[in-house]
C-alpha positions as CSV (number, residue, x, y, z in Angstrom):
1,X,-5.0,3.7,-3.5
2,X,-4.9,3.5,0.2
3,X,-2.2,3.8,2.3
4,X,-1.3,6.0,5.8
5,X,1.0,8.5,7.2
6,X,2.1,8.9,10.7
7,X,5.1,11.1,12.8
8,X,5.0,12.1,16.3
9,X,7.2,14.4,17.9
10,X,8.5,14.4,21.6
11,X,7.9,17.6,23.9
12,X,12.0,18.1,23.3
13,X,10.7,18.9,19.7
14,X,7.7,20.9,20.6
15,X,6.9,24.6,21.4
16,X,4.6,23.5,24.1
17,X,7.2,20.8,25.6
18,X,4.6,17.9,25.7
19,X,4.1,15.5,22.1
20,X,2.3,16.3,18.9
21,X,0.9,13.1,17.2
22,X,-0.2,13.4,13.3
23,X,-1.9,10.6,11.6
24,X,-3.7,10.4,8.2
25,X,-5.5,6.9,7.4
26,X,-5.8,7.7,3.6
27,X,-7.5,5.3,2.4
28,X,-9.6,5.0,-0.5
29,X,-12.1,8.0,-0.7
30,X,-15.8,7.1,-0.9
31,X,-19.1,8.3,-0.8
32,X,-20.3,7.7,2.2
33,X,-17.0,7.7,3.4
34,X,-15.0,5.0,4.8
35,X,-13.7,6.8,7.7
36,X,-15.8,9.4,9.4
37,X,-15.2,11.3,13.0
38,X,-16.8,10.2,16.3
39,X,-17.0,11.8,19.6
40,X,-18.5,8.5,22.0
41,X,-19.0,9.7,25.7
42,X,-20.2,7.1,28.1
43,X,-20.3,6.9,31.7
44,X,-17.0,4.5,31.3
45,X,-15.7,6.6,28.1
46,X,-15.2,9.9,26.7
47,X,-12.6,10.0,23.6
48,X,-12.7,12.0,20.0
49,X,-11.5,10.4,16.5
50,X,-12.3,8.3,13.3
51,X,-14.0,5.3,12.9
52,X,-15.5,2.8,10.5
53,X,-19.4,2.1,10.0
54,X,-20.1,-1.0,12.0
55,X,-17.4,-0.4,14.7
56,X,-19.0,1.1,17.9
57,X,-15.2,2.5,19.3
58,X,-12.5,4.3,17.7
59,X,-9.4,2.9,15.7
60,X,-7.6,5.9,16.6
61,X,-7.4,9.2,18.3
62,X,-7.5,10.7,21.9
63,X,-9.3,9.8,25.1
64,X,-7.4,12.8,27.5
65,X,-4.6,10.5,28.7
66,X,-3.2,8.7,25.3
67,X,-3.5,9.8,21.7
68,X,-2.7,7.1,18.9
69,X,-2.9,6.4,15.3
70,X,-2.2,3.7,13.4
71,X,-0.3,2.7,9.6
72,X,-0.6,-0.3,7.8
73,X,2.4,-2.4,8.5
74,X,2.1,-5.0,5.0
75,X,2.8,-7.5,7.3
76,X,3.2,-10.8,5.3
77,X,0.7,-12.9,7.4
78,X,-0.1,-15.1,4.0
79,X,1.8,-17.9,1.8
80,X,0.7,-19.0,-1.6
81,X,1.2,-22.5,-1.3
82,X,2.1,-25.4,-4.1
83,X,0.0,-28.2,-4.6
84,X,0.5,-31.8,-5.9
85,X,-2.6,-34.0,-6.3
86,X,-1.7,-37.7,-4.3
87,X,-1.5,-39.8,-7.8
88,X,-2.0,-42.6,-5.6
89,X,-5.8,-41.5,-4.4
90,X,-8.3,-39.0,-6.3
91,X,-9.2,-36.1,-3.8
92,X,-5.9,-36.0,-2.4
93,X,-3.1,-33.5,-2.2
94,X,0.5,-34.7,-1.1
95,X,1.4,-33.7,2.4
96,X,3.4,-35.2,5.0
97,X,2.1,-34.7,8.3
98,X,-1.7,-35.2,7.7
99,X,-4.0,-36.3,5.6
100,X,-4.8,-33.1,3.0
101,X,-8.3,-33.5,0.6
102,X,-8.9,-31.8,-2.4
103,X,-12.4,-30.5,-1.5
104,X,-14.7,-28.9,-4.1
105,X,-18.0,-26.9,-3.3
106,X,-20.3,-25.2,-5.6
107,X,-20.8,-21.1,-5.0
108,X,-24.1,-19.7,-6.5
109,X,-24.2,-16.2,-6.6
110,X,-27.6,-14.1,-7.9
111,X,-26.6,-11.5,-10.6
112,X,-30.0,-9.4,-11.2
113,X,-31.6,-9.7,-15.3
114,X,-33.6,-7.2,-15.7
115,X,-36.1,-7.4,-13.2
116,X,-35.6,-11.0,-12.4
117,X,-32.4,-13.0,-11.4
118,X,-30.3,-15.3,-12.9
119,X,-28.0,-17.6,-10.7
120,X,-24.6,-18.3,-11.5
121,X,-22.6,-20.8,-10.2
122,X,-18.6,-21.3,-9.8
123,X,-16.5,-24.0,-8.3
124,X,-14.3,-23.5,-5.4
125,X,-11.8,-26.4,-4.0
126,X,-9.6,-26.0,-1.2
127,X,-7.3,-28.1,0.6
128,X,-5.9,-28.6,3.9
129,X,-3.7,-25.4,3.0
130,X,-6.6,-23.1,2.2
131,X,-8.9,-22.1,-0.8
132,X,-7.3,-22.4,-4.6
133,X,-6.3,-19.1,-6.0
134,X,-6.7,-20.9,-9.1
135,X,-10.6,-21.0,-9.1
136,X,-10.9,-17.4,-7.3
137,X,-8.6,-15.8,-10.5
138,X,-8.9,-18.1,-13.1
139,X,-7.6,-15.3,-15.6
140,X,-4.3,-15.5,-13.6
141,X,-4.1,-19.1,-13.4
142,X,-5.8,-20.8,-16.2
143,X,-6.2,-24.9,-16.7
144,X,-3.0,-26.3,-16.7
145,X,-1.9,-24.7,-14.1
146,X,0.0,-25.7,-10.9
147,X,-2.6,-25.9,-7.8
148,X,-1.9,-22.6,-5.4
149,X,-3.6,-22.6,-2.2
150,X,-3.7,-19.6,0.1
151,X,-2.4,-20.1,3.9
152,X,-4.0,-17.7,5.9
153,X,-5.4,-17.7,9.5
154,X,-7.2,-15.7,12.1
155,X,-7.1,-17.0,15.5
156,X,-9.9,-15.1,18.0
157,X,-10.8,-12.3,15.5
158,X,-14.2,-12.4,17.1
159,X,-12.7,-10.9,20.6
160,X,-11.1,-7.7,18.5
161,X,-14.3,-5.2,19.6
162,X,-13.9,-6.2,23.0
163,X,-9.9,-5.4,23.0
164,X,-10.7,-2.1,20.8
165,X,-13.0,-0.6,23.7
166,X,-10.2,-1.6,26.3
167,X,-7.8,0.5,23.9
168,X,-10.0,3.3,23.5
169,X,-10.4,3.1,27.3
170,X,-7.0,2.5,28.1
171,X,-4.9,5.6,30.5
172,X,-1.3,4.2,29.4
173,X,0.8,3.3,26.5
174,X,1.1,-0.2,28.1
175,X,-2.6,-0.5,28.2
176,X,-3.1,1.0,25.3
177,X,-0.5,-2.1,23.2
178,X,-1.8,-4.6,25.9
179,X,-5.3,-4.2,24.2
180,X,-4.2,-3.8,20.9
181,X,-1.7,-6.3,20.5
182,X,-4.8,-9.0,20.8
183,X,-6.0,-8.0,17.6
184,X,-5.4,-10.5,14.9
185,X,-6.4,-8.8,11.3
186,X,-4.8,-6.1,10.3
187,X,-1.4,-5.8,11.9
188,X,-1.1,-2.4,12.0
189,X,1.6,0.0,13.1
190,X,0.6,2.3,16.2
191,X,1.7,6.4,17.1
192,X,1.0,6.8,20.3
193,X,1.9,9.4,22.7
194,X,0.2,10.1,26.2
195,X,0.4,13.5,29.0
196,X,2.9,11.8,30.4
197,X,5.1,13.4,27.7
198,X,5.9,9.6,26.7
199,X,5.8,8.5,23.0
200,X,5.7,4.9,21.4
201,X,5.8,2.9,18.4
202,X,4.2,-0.1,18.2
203,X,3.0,-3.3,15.7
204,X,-0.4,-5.0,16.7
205,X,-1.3,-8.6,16.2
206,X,1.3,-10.9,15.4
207,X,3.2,-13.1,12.3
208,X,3.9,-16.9,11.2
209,X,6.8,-18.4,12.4
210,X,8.8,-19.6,8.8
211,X,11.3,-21.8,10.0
212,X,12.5,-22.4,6.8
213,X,11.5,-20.0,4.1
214,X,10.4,-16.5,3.9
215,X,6.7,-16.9,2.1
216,X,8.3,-14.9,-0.8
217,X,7.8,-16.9,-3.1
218,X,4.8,-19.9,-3.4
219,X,6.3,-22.5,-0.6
220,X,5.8,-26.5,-2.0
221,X,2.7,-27.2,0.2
222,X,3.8,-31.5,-0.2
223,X,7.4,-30.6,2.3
224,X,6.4,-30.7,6.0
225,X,8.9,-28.3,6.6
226,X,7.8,-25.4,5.0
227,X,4.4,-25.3,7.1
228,X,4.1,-22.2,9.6
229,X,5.9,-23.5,13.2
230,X,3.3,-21.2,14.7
231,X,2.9,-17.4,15.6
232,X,5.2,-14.6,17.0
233,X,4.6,-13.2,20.6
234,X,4.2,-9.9,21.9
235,X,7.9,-9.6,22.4
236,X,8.9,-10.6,18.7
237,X,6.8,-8.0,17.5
238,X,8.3,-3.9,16.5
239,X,8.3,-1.7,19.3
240,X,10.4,2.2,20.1
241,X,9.5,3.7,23.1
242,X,11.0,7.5,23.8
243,X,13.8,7.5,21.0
244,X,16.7,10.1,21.8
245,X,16.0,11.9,18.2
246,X,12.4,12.7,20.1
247,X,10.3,11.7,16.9
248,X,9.0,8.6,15.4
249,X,7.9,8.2,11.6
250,X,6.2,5.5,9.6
251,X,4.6,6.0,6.3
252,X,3.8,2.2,5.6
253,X,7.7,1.6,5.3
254,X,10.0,-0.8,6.5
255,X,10.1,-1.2,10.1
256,X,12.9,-3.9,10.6
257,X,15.4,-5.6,8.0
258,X,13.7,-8.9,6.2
259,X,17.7,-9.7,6.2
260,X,18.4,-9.4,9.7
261,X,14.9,-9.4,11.9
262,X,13.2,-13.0,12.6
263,X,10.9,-14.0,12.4
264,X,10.3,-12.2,9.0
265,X,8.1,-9.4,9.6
266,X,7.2,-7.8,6.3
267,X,8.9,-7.6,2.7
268,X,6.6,-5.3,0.1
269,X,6.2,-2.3,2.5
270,X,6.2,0.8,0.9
271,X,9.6,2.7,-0.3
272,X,10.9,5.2,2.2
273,X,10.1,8.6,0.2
274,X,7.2,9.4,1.9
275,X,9.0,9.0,5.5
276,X,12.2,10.4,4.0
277,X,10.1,13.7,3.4
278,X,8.7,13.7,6.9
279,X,12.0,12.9,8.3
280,X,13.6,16.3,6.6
281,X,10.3,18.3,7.3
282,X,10.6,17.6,11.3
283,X,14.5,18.1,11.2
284,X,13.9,21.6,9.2
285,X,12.5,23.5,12.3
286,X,14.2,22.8,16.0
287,X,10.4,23.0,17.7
288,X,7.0,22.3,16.2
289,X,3.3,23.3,16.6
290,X,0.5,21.4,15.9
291,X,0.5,23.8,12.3
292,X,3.7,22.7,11.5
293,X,3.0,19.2,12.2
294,X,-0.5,19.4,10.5
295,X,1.5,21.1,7.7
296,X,3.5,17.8,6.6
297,X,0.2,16.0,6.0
298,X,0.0,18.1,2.8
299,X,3.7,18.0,1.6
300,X,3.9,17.3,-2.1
301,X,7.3,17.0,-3.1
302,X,8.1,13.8,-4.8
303,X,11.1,12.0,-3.8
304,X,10.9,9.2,-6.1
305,X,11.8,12.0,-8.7
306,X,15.3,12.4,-6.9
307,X,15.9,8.6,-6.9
308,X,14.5,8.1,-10.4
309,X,14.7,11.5,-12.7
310,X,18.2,12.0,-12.9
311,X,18.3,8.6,-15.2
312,X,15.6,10.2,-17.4
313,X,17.0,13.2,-18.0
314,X,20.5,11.3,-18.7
315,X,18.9,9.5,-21.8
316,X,16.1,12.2,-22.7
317,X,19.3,15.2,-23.2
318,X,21.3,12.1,-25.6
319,X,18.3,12.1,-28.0
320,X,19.6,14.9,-31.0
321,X,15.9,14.1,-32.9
322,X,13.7,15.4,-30.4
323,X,11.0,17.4,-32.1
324,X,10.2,21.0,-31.1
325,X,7.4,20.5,-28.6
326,X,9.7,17.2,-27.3
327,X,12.3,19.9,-26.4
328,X,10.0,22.2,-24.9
329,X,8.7,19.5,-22.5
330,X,12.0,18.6,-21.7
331,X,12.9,21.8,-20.7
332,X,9.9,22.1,-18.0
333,X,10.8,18.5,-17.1
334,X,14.5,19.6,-16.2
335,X,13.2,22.9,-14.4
336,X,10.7,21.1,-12.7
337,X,11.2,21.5,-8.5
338,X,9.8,18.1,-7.8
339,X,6.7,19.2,-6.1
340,X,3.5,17.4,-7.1
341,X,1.2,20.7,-7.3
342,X,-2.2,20.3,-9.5
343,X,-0.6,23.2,-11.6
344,X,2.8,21.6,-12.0
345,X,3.4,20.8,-15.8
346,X,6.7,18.4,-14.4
347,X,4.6,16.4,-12.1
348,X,2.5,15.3,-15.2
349,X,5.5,14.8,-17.5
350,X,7.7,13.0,-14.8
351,X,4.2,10.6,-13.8
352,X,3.5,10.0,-17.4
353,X,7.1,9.0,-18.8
354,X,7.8,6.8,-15.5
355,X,4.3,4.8,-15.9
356,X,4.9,4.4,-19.8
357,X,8.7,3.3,-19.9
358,X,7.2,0.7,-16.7
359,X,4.7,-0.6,-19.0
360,X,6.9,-0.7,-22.2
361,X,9.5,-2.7,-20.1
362,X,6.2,-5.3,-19.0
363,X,4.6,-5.6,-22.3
364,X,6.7,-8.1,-24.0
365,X,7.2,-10.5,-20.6
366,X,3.6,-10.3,-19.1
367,X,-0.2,-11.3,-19.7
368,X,-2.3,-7.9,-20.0
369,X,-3.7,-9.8,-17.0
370,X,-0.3,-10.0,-14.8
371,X,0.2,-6.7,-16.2
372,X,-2.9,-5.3,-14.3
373,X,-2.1,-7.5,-11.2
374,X,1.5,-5.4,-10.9
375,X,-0.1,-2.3,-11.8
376,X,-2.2,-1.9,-9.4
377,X,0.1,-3.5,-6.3
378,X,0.4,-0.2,-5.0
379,X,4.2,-0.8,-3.7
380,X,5.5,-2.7,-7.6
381,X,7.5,0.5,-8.1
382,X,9.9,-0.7,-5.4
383,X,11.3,-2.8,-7.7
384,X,10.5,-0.8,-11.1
385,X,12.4,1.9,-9.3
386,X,15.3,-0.2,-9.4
387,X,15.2,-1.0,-13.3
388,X,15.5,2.6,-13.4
389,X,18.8,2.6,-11.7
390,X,20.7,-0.2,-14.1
391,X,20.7,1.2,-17.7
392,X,21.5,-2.5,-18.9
393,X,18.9,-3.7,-16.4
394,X,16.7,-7.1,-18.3
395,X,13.4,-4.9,-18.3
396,X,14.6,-3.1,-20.6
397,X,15.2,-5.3,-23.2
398,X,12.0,-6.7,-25.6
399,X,12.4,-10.1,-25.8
400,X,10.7,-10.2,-29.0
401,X,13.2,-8.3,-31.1
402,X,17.0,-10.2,-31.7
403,X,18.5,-6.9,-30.4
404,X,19.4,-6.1,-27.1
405,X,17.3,-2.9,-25.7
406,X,18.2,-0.5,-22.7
407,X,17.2,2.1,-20.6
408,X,17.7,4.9,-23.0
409,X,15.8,2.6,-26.0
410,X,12.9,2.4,-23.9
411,X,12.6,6.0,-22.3
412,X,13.3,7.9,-25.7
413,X,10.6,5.6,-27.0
414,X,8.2,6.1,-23.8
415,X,9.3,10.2,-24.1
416,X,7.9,10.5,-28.1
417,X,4.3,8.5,-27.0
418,X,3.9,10.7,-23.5
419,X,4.7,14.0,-25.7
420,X,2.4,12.8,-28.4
421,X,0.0,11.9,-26.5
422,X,-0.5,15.0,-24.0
423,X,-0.1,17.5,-27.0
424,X,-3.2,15.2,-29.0
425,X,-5.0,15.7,-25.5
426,X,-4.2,19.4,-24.0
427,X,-2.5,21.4,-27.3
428,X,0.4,22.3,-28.4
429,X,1.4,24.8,-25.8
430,X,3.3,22.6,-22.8
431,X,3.0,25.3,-20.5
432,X,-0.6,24.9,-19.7
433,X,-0.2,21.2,-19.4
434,X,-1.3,20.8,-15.5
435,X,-0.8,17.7,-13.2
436,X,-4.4,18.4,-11.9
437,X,-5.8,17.0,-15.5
438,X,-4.6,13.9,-14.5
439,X,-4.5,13.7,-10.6
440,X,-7.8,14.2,-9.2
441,X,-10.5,13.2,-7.2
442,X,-14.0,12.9,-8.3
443,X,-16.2,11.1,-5.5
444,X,-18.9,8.9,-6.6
445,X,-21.5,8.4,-4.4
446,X,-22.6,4.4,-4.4
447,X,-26.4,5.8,-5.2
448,X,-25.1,8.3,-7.7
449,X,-25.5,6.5,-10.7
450,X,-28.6,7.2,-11.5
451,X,-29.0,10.6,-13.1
452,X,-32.1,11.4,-10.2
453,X,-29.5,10.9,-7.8
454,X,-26.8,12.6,-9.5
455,X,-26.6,15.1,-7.0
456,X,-25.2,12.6,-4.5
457,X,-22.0,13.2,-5.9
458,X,-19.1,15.2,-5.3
459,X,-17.5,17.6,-8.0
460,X,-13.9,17.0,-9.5
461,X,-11.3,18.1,-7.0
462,X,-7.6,18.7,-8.5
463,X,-4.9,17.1,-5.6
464,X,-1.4,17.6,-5.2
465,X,0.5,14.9,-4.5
């Protein structure tokens, strides 16, 4: 899934004495792809970097004065909100500062038979609140339901082109956040750096105002009090300018405290491994090139494997009826070095026991259809993570048996179907299991479905990582 890494080092940290910047915008890979490189020259503007199809300037790189990427910040900038239909008028929803109706539409959308069409339609209400997540997931929400509305704004998205060509044209780091900081959708986190020898950290856009919740949970859309008391200004909003450790890092992690910062900024950003790596890759070397730098991009080692392994191994060595090939996996899993090469047999072993003891723990509490929802949340392992740190944790236990199950029930038990599984799949000898089986890339072009146009597409590529 997509996500992004960024680190920027000052000249104090560089062996040519002026900033490196390094940004990767990994998102999801495509064919034609998402992102693709742009020089644009102009009589007004001459700057090199990556782009989307559709946008006519750059949403990040280097115009000769200022270089700058950007991260996804997961800023929370939605609520789910409760609904109560007014049982005094039909059409209504309870709310105390203004009238709220319970609108419904009709949306028809053409689905091709053959070589005709065939129109189907679906209902959509929406109150004062926003659209129903009920009837845009119905497999999520099904009748009965409580009414969840979706709170989400975007005030002057339409001016965002004309405050990206002011960035891309922009000679200063305060022209540069000037710009951006009008865009609405996405708040994103900004690298910048400039010749100046200056380097920044910024977040673009801005957040609700919660004056009395934190939109972590569905807020009851009938209290006047739990409406947005509007939006946070410039000032409210992230910002480092020349730290004294002369680099910056963000790998889509938290920026400031949800205890401590208001208003609340974000809450699911991504666990700190991937910046945690960075962080010891800059500090391994007193000065950088832009090789060394480049270099990080393509680190593999896995620190969720520090946090989360040791517990593994501690209930995988109690197990005295491990079968011969069980042992023999064990044994590469303990010897593994945590890096997520396409070779390493401990990367697949590690991946594969950590995604079935998460789904074993899920099975007996969730819907299949929840189950895919928290599957595919690409930050939910910051709280599995944390099962995997309480061996009594209540994950562990499946409510449908009277006994109470724990950490080492579930792993043993995730340990024999992993084992089973791969040795069913690549053979009985571990040592030619590979991560690169698993863990790959195989672009599909959108035309390449047909076999004519087969050739649109892009072979299997094995990734670390």
């Amino acid at each position: 899934p997509s996500a992004s890494n960024a680190w920027v080092v000052s000249g104090e940290r560089s062996e040519s004495g002026m900033p490196i910047l390094s940004n990767d915008m990994h998102l999801s890979h495509m064919l034609p792809s998402l992102l693709f490189l742009q020089h644009i020259k102009t009589p007004q503007l001459d700057a090199v970097g990556v782009t989307m199809p559709g946008l006519p300037f750059l949403v990040g790189g280097h115009n000769g004065k200022i270089a700058w990427g950007a991260t996804s910040a997961v800023a929370d900038v939605v609520d789910l909100v409760l609904e109560r239909e007014d049982p005094r008028r039909d059409g209504f929803v309870l709310n105390e500062r203004r009238e709220c109706r319970l609108e419904e539409s009709q949306v028809a959308i053409r689905v091709r038979a053959g070589d005709d069409f065939e129109e189907r339609r679906f209902p959509l209400r929406r109150t004062c609140n926003g659209p129903l997540l009920n009837d845009m997931y119905p497999e999520y929400l099904p009748d009965g339901s409580p009414l969840v509305s979706i709170r989400w704004k975007l005030p002057q998205v339409q001016r965002s082109i004309g405050h990206l060509y002011r960035a891309n044209r922009s000679e200063t780091l305060e022209a540069l956040r000037d710009s951006l900081m009008q865009l609405p959708s996405p708040v994103q986190n900004i690298m910048a750096a400039d010749t100046e020898g200056r380097i920044a950290f910024f977040s673009t856009g801005s957040v609700p105002i919660r004056n009395h919740h934190r939109g972590t949970f569905p807020a009851p859309g009938w209290l006047g009090r739990f409406e947005w008391a509007g939006w946070t200004e410039a000032e409210d909003m992230p910002l480092l300018r020349d730290p004294e450790i002369g680099y910056i890092v963000n790998t889509n992690n938290q920026v400031v405290s949800p205890y401590h910062h208001r208003p609340l900024f974000h809450v699911d950003s991504a666990p700190s491994y991937r910046s945690d790596r960075a962080i010891e890759r800059i500090l391994a070397i007193p000065r950088h090139d832009r090789a060394s730098i480049g270099s990080i991009q393509l680190d593999s080692k896995i620190l969720r494997a520090r946090a989360v392994l040791p517990h593994i191994l501690r209930e995988l060595v109690k197990d005295a009826e491990l079968g011969e090939i069980e042992r023999k996996a064990l044994v590469e899993l303990r010897e593994w070095d945590r890096f997520a090469d396409p070779d390493s047999v401990g990367a697949l072993l590690f991946y594969s026991v950590y995604r079935a003891a998460i789904v074993r723990a899920l099975e007996t509490k969730v819907s299949d259809a929840v189950m895919h929802v928290f599957l595919r949340q690409r930050y939910s392992t910051n709280v599995a993570d944390l099962w995997f740190e309480d061996g009594s944790h209540i994950f562990w236990d499946d409510v449908s048996t009277e006994e109470r199950e724990n950490r080492g029930v579930v792993i043993r038990e995730a340990w024999r179907e992993v084992v089973t599984r791969l040795r069913n799949e690549l053979g009985d000898d571990v040592g030619s299991w590979r991560w690169g089986i698993r863990h790959y890339l195989e672009p599909r072009h959108l035309f390449g479905g047909r076999s004519i146009l087969g050739f649109m597409n892009l072979p299997r590529l094995e990734l670390p990582g």
